[in-house]
C-alpha positions in Angstrom: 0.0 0.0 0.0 1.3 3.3 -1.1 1.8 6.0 2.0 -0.2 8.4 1.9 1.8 12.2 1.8 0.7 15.5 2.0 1.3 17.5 -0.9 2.8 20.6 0.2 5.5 19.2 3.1 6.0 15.4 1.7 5.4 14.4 5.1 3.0 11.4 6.4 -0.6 12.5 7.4 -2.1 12.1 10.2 -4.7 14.5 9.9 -6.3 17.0 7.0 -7.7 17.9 3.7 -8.2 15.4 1.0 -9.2 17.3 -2.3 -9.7 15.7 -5.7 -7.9 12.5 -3.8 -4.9 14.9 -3.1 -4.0 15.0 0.6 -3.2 18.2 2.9 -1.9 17.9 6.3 -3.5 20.0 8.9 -0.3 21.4 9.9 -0.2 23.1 6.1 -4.1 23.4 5.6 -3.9 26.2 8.7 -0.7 27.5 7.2 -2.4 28.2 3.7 -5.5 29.7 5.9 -3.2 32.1 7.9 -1.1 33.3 4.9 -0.8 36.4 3.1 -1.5 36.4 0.0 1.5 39.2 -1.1 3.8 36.7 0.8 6.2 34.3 -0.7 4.5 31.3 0.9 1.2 32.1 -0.8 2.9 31.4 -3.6 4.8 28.5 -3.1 1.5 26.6 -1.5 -0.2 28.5 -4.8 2.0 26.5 -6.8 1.9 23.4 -5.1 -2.1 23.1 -5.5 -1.6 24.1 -9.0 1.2 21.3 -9.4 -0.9 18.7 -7.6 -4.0 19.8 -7.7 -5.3 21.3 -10.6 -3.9 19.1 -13.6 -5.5 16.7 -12.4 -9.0 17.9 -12.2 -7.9 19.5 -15.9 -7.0 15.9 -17.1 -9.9 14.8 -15.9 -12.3 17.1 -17.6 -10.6 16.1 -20.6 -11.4 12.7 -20.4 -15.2 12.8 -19.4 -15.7 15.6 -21.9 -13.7 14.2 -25.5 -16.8 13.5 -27.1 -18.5 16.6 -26.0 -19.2 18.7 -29.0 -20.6 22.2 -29.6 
């Protein structure tokens, strides 16, 4: 069985977020609350989510809508 990670920190969860089957400690889920978004954090845990995240859900999409014509 593959051990499960959090996506931002790598490190084995315990606790958190689970979205689109990604996993986010709670440690880093209140440290993407707290932050500021002009900080360099915001984006680095921007980019993460984006990384992780968000290709998937855009891969997905692609492959429920292929036959989907207009």
């Amino acid at each position: 069985m593959k051990r499960q990670v959090c996506i931002i920190c790598r490190k084995p969860l315990n606790s958190g977020i689970i979205i689109s089957g990604k996993r986010i400690c709670k440690c880093c889920e209140e440290k993407i609350i707290n932050t500021q978004m002009d900080t360099d954090f915001y984006e680095y845990y921007k980019n993460c989510i984006k990384k992780n995240i968000v290709q998937n859900a855009l891969k997905g999409e692609e492959i429920n809508c292929q036959n989907y014509h207009l």
